[in-house]
N, C-alpha and C positions, 0 to 999 in steps of 0.2 A: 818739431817746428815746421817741419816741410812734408808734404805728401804730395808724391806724381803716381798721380793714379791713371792707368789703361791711357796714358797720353800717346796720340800719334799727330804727324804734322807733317801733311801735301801739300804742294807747292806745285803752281801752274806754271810748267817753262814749256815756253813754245810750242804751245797747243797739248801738251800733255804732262801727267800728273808724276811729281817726281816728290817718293815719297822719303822726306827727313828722317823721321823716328816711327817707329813701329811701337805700338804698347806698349809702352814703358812704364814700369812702376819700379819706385823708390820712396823709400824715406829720409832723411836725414834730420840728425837730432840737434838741439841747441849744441854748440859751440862748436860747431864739426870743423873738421881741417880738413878737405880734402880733394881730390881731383877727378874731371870726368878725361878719359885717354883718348887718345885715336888718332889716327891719319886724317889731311885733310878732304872735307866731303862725309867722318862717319858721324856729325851729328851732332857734337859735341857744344859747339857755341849756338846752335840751334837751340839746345836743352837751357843752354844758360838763358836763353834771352828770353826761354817761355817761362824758366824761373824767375825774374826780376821784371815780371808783366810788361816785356818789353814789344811782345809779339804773345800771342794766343792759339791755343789745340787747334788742332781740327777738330780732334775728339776725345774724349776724358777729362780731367781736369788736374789742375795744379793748385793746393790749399795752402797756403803759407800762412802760420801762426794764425791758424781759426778760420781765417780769408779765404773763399772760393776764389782765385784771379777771374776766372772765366764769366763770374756773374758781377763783376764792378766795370764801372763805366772808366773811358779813357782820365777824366780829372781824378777819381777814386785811384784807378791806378798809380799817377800822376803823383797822388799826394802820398801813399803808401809808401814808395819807391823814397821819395825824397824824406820821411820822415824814418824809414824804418831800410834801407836797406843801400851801401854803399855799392861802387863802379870802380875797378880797375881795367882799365885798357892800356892794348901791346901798344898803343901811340901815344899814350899817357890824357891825350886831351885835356892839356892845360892850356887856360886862356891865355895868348902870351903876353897881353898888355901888362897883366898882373902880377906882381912879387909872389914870391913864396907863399909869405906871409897873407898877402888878398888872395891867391890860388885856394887857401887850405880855408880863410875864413870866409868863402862864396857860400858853399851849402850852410851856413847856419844865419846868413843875410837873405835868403832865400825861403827860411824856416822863423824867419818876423823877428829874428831875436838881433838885440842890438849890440854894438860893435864895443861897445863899452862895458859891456855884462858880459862878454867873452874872450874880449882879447889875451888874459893870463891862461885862458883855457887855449888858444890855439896857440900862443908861444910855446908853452910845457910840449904841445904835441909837434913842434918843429925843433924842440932841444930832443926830445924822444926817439927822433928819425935821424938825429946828427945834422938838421942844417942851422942852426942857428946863426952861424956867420954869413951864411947864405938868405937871410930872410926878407933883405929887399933885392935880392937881385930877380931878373924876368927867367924865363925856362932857356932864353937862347942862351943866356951865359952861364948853364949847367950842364951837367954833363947827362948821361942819357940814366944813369943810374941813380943821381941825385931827382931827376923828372922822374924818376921810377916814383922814389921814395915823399917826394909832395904830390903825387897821386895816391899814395896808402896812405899819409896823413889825412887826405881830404876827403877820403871813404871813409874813415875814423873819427871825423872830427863830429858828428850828428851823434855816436854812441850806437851806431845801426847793429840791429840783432845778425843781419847778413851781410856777407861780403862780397861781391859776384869779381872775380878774376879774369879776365879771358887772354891769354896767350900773354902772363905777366913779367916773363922770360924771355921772350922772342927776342927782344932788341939789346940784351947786357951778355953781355962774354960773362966766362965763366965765373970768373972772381965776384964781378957786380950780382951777376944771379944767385951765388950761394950767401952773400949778405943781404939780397933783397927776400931770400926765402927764410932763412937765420930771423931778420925781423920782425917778417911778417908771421911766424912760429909764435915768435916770443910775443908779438902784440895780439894774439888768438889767447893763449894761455893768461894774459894781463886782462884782456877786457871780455872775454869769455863768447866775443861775437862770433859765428860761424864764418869759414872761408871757403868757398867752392872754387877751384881753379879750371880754367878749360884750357890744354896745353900738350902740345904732343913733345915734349921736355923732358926727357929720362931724366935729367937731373932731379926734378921734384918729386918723383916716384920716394926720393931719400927723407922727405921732409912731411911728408904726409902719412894722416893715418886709416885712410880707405884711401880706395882708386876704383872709380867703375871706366871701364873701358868698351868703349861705344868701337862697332864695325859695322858699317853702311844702316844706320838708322836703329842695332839692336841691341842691347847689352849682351856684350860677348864674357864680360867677368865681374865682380864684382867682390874684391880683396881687400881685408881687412889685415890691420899690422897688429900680431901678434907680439909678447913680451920681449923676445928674441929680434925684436927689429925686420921682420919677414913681411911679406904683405902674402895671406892668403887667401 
């Protein structure tokens, strides 16, 4: 589904070039679960954003599902993104005016489809995350782990091939995190769509099944979980 081929990514700060990623090549296959590691600065949300044509190489390229990113224009990307591949953020970026309920049913209002041909489709996927009793309240009157959870509905509700994570942990104590990652497991194995987390989070080391581990722009490991629950 995914190839990072010879990618590297410079950055101009203050009259000099501060290099993100070094050559980077990966693959990763339809329905992956998994995570890029590191400390903050080695690179890690960098890679996510060059995956989800958020931002573009300096040099190599990035092919997702057939798609060179690097040779489609900003609307191509634009449309691609919105049709084919979901967004979790550590600030959740939910609109606040909006209920649950409108939070989750934006991306398929956005994708031309009308509100009345999908509304049983985005309730099923607000009983699926546990808020149904919550489904007209706004984000302020939830808690940070319930905004977790109408931000994975809402990367979910389009049926996207990919899931882009970035620090999907950062803001829920323990408890809330190992039910938001418990979920987000069990709706990988359900809808077969890949999850890439960017997270320096030892907790999620337990719930994935790779981890490439980024140190100052290079892959320093790249651990796959064997039968025995190990990641080698």
């Amino acid at each position: 589904m995914l190839k990072i081929q010879n990618v590297s990514k410079v950055y101009r700060v203050g009259g000099q070039d501060f290099i993100a990623l070094h050559n980077i090549n990966l693959e990763i296959e339809d329905g992956a679960f998994m995570s890029f590691v590191g400390p903050s600065g080695s690179g890690k949300t960098t890679l996510l954003n060059l995956i989800g044509g958020l931002d573009s190489p300096t040099s190599g390229e990035v092919v997702f599902n057939g798609f060179h990113l690097n040779e489609m224009s900003r609307d191509q990307l634009a449309v691609l993104r919105r049709e084919n591949i979901g967004f979790i953020f550590q600030s959740y970026n939910l609109l606040p005016v909006y209920s649950v309920y409108e939070n989750i049913l934006f991306p398929l209002l956005l994708n031309k489809q009308k509100e009345s041909q999908v509304r049983d489709k985005v309730m099923a996927l607000v009983e699926k995350v546990g808020l149904s009793a919550e489904a007209n309240k706004k984000p302020a009157e939830l808690s940070g782990g319930q905004c977790q959870r109408v931000a994975i509905a809402r990367a979910l509700v389009k049926d996207p091939l990919l899931v882009l994570a970035d620090e999907p942990t950062a803001n829920l104590d323990v408890e809330n995190s190992h039910h938001i990652l418990e979920m987000m497991r069990t709706l990988n194995q359900e809808t077969q769509a890949a999850f890439i987390f960017s997270t320096h989070d030892e907790k999620v080391t337990r719930f994935v099944n790779r981890e490439v581990a980024l140190e100052d722009g290079y892959v320093k490991s790249d651990k796959v979980k064997q039968p025995n629950g190990e990641l080698i």
